[in-house]
C-alpha positions, 0 to 999 in steps of 0.5 A, a space after each residue: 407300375 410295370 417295374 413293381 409288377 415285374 418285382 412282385 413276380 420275380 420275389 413270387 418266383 423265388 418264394 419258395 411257399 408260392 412256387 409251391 403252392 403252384 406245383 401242389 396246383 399243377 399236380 393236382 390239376 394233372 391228377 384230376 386231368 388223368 384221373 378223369 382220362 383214365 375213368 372216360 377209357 375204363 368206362 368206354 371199354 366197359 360199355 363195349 364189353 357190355 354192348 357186344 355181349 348184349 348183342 350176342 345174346 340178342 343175336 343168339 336169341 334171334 337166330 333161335 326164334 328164326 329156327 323155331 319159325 323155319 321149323 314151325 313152318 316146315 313141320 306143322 308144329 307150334 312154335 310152343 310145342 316146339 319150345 317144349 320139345 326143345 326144353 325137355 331135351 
């Protein structure tokens, strides 16, 4: 039985259909396994650009309402009023 198992690869192994057929197999697996890796990194890099620049814009957003509070504060003016002057300009 094991000397059977031995031919039938050996004649598999030089038939030119199977060992073929296997490397379309492997190629595509290797496609796929690329294909996959390169989507992953795209998708990565996209959501960091995306993520940094959410978090300028929040931060620029913030450090504007903090202006607007320091300078409500300071001048007695209403954080609305003071949005109004700032849109007028």
């Amino acid at each position: 039985m094991y000397m059977a198992a031995i031919r039938r690869v050996e004649d598999l192994s030089s038939d030119p259909r199977f060992v073929g057929y296997y490397d379309i197999e492997e190629a595509n697996r290797q496609a796929r396994i690329e294909f996959e890796e390169t989507g992953f990194r795209k998708g990565k890099e996209i959501g960091h650009e995306l993520g940094v620049k959410e978090g300028h814009e929040l931060g620029v957003k913030k450090g504007q309402e903090e202006a607007i509070e320091k300078i409500s504060r300071k001048t007695g003016y209403t954080k609305e009023e003071i949005r109004k002057m700032i849109n007028e300009k």
